[in-house]
PASENU-531358 format. One record per residue (C-alpha): x, y, z; residue in one letter. Coordinates in steps of 0.05 Angstrom, whole numbers, plus 5000, padded with zeros to 4 digits. Each point is the difference from the previous one (the first is absolute). Layout:
PASENU-531358
XYZA
...
//
This chain:
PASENU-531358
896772005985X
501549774931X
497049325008X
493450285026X
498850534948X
501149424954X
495149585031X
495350634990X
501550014936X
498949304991X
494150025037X
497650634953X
500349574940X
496549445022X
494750475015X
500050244936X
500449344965X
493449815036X
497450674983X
501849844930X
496949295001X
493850295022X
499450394944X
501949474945X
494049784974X
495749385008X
493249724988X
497449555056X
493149874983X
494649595057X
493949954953X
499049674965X
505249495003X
500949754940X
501650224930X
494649754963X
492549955038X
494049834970X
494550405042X
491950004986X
500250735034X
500750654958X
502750365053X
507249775029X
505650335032X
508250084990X
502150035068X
507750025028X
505150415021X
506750454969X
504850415019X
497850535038X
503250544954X
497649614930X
495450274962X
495349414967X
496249934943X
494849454974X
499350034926X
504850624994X
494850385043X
503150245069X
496349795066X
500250175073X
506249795042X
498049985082X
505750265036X
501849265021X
500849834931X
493249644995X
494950114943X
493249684987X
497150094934X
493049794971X
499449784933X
493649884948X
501149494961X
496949784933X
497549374983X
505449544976X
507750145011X
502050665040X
507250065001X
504150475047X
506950345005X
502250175066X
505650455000X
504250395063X
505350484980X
505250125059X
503050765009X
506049844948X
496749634950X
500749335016X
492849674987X
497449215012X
492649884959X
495449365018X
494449794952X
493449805022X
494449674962X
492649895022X
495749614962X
493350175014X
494249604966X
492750215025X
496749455039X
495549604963X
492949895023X
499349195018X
496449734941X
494649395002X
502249304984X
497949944921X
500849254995X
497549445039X
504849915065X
500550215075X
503750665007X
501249965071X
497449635064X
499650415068X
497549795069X
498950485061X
502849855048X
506249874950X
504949425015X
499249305034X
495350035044X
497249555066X
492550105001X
493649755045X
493349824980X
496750834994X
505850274981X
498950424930X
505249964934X
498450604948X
503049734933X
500850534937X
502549764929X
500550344944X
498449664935X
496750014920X
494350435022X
492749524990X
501849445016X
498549605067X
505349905066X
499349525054X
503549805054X
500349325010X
493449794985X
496850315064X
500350734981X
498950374938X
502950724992X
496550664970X
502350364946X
500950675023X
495850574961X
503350534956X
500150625038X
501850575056X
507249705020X
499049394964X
502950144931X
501049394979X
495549384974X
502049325014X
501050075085X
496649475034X
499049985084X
496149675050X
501449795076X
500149305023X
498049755071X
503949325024X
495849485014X
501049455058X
503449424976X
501850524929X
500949554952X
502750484953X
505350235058X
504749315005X
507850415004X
501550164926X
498250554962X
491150054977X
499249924925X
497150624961X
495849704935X
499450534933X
494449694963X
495750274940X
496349394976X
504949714953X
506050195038X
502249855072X
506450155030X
503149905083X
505150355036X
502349965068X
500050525047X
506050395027X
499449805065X
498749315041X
493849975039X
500749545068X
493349855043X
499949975067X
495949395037X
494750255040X
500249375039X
506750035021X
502050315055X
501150735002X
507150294984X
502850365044X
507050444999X
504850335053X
504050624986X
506850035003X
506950424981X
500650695039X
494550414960X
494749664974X
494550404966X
493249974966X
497450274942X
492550304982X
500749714932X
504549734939X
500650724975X
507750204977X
502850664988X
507950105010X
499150095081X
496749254994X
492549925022X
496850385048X
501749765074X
494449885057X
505649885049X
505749675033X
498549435040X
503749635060X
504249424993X
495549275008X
493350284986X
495549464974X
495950204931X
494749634965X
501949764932X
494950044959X
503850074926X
505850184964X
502050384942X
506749994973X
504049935056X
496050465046X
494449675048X
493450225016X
497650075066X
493150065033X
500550465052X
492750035012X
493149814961X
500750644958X
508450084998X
505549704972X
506650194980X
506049764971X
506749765030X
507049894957X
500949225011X
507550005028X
496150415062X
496249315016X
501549335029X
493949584990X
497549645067X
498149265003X
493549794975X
495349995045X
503150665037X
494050395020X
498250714961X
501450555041X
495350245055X
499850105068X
495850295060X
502550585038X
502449995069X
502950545050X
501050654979X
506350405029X
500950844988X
507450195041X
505550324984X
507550095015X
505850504999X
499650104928X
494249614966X
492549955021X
497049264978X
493149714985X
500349205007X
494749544982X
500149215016X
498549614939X
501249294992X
503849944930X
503050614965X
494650184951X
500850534934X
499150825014X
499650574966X
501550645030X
498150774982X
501150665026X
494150465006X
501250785016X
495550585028X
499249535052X
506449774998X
498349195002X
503549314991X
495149514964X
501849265006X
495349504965X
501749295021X
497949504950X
497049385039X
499050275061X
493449945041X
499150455059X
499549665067X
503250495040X
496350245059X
504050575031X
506350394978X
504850185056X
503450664985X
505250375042X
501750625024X
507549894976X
497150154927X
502550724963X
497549974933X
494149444998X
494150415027X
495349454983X
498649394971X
494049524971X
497349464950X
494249844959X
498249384969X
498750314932X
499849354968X
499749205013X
506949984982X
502350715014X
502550265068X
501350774995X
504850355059X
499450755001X
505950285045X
497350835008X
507150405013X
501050465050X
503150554948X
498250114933X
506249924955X
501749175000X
506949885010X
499949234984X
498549445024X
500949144988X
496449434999X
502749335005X
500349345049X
502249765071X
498649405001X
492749964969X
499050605037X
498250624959X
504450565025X
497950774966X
507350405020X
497950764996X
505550534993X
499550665051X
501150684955X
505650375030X
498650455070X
503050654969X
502350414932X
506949844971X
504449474981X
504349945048X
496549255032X
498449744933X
503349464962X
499650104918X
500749534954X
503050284929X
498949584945X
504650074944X
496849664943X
503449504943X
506949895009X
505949534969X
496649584942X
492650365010X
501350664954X
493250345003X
499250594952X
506050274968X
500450704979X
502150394931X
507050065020X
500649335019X
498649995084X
496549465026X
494750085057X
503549525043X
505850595002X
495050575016X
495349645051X
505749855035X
503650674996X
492450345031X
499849455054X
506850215020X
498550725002X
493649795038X
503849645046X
504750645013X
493450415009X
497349485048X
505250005039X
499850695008X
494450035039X
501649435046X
497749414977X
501649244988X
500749824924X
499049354975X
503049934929X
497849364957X
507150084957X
505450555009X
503649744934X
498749664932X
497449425022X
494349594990X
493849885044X
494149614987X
493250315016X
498149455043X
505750045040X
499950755008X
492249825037X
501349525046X
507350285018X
496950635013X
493749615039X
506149725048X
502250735002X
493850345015X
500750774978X
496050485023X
499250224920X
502649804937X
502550514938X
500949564935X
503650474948X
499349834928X
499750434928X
495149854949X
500349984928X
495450024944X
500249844919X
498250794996X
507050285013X
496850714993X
493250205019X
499549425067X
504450255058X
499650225067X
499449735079X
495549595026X
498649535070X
496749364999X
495749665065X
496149305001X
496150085066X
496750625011X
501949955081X
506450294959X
497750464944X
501550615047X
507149825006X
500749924923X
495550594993X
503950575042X
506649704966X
496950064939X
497550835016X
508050165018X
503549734943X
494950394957X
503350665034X
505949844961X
496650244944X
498049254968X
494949804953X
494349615030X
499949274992X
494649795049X
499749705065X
498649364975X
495849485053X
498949205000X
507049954976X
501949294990X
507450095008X
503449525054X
502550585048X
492950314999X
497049265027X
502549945073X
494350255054X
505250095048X
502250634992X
498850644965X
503849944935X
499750424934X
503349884924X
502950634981X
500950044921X
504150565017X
500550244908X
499449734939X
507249774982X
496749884928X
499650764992X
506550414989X
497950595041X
498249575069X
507049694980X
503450584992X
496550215073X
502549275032X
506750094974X
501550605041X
501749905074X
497450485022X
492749844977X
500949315032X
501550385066X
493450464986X
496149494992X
502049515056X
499550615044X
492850084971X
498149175018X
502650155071X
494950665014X
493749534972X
503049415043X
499450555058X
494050304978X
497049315001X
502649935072X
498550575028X
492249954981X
499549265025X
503750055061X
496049815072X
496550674999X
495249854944X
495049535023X
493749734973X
//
């Protein structure tokens, strides 16, 4: 008896200790993360976290504490030095103080070069570049305003006029076309010449400039790796450029040029796109551009799957798109020239209630595959052989979970962060502490879950899409938390789609977390993320809060909300099942 009231006691005061810990104070502070920051914004934030019964001031003045101990303050600053004490004062006393400086110094407006020189040289497309006779380089430099720019001696620039949103004198433009046989495109950089009579100076371009012969033979490439992809253009934002598609393995591509190390493609007369060069093994020259007649013509299905196969004779380029309200699979095959005469379609067939072509251009082969119900539940493309094979996903035959395999993406993990929150949480921790209560939920109601990591442990994008294209869910979930540089005013839920065959599963996701009593972020479409790019299955990004903002942190903190809320993803998950099951037909 003795030994275990001791060990209560013991116990007691460890308790206490803890207790006591908790309330000693500290400063912890996420933004910004250094002491000193020079910033060309007036408005900045202090954002951290203390102990959750501190008080804290900034600059003696006292500020709001969340109940997690976060705080997120905005500041004004002046121009020059703005220097700040942060202070937290624990229950007995006992204080810690950090000092922050900003030094904020008003952007100056770019000013025109005053003496005689070359400011700066740009080319667009920027980089080294692999060009063909036709192919256009827009060139901008900015130097002493009056004078006269060439480049090379084949093209002489205009001097911008003073007004509108040109501000400034001395901004000189003008497009070239390359030439057969260019003899100012030879592999180095193109000389820009600054002259004003008297005066002449040259300087290089940036960026090497390669021509292509138009008598050699053409180039051709074949993709490789497990996901290769094509871009609409050289556009960047933090998602990368904007995607026109996966493509199979060993589909042969028309070089046509390359920038940087990204090829262009023709995919017909009047489209090309871009391919990252580590996709592509070139062919021998003399390998012939992609094209091919079309052959038989095949519409069957099996126990799970209904298929569209068309013969071809080489594996040509595609691009594929979803079209809803009729719910249609559009295919345009890039080389192709119809020479099919009948297409044999049987009875075996569930979910493709018809299909057809049209030769909308010399080069352009469009499939339309008409569904039998109107809510697309995925589909692939990709090659047997040469053989075009279309796999089409059935919808489920009734309400409910209980038949359905999920996948739950938890996203970051190990050395991939994400977002980290005012008192220090990373997304990683949170996404993967909503997947697991998702999971739970799931599981619940009877069905399969799929989950991309169950610990902290890293998984590259690429290998979450084609693990989970082995896999083949019925759906996919992809939890994250967002964050902003606007700790207070941006927060809230939001769901993300790229295909809008899937915007109602992101959309009736997106309508149940909002019944937890969320700001409204959007439901956000076109999303370039890598879980929103498969066509296989349904799948939606759920930015489930802001982890930026100390409220939604305060909100993803507590168990309990994370159980709300992956209770709320699995009633739009059935919601989104119940109205596309067999019943609703087209």
């Amino acid at each position: 008896m003795m030994k275990r009231t001791g060990g209560c006691l013991l116990l007691a005061a460890m308790l206490a200790a803890t207790a006591n810990a908790q309330d000693r104070s500290f400063l912890r502070l996420t933004q910004p993360g250094k002491q000193n920051n020079p910033v060309t914004t007036a408005r900045q934030y202090l954002v951290g976290s203390t102990c959750t019964s501190c008080t804290l001031y900034v600059n003696d003045e006292p500020q709001k504490v969340y109940p997690t101990g976060a705080f997120a303050i905005e500041v004004a600053l002046d121009e020059g030095n703005n220097v700040y004490q942060i202070k937290a004062k624990g229950p007995e006393g006992d204080s810690v103080q950090r000092t922050i400086s900003f030094s904020y110094n008003i952007p100056q407006p770019a000013q025109p070069v005053s003496n005689f020189s070359i400011g700066s040289i740009q080319t667009f497309p920027e980089g080294n570049l692999t060009l063909a006779p036709g192919d256009m380089i827009r060139f901008r430099v900015k130097a002493i305003p009056g004078a006269k720019v060439t480049v090379g001696d084949r093209l002489t620039l205009h001097e911008l006029p003073v007004g509108g949103s040109q501000q400034m004198p001395g901004i000189y433009q003008g497009t070239y076309t390359v030439q057969c046989a260019d003899p100012m495109i030879d592999g180095g950089p193109i000389t820009v010449i600054l002259s004003n009579g008297e005066q002449q100076l040259r300087r290089p371009t940036p960026g090497r400039f390669t021509l292509t012969d138009p008598e050699a033979q053409p180039l051709v490439g074949k993709t490789r790796g497990d996901a290769p992809f094509l871009k609409y253009g050289l556009g960047e934002d933090r998602l990368g450029g904007a995607r026109a598609g996966y493509l199979d393995t060993g589909v042969l591509v028309n070089i046509t040029g390359k920038v940087d190390g990204d090829y262009r493609v023709k995919l017909s007369k009047n489209f090309s796109a871009y391919i990252p060069q580590e996709m592509v093994q070139l062919m021998p020259a003399g390998t012939f551009p992609p094209s091919s007649l079309t052959g038989s013509w095949r519409v069957w299905g099996d126990d799970k799957f209904d298929y569209l196969t068309v013969a071809l004779t080489q594996k040509l380029p595609y691009r594929t798109t979803q079209q809803p309200d009729p719910a249609r699979i559009v295919i345009d095959v890039y080389g192709a020239t119809a020479n099919t005469n009948w297409i044999t379609q049987l009875e075996n067939t569930r979910e493709i209630k018809n299909v057809w072509y049209e030769q909308v251009e010399d080069d352009i082969l469009r499939v339309t595959i008409e569904l039998q119900h109107k809510q697309h539940w995925g589909h692939q493309v990709y090659y047997n052989g040469s053989q075009l094979t279309v796999k089409v996903k059935r919808p489920p035959s009734q309400p409910g979970l209980g038949n359905l395999t999920i996948a739950v993406d938890a996203g970051h993990g190990g050395s991939n962060t994400g977002a980290r929150g005012p008192t220090g949480v990373y997304e990683k921790e949170m996404a993967l502490a909503v997947a697991t209560e998702l999971q739970r939920a799931l599981r619940a109601e009877g069905a399969q879950v799929l989950m991309t990591r169950v610990n902290d442990s890293y998984v590259d994008n690429n290998y979450r899409i084609t693990s989970y294209r082995e896999k083949d869910p019925d759906l996919l979930v992809s939890i994250h938390l967002n964050s902003s540089s606007d700790p207070i005013r941006i927060k809230g839920t939001s769901t993300y789609y790229k295909h809008i065959g899937f915007r109602p599963l992101s959309e009736l996701i997106y309508k149940r977390m909002l019944e937890l009593g969320l700001q409204e972020f959007g439901n956000v479409g076109s999303f370039n993320f890598a879980l929103n790019s498969p066509t296989e299955y349904p799948n939606v990004l759920v930015e489930t809060l802001f982890l930026s903002n100390p409220e939604d942190e305060m909100k993803i903190l507590d168990p309990g909300f994370r159980r709300e809320m992956a209770d709320k993803i699995v009633l739009g998950i059935k919601d989104f099942v119940a109205a596309s099951a067999t019943g609703e037909r087209q």
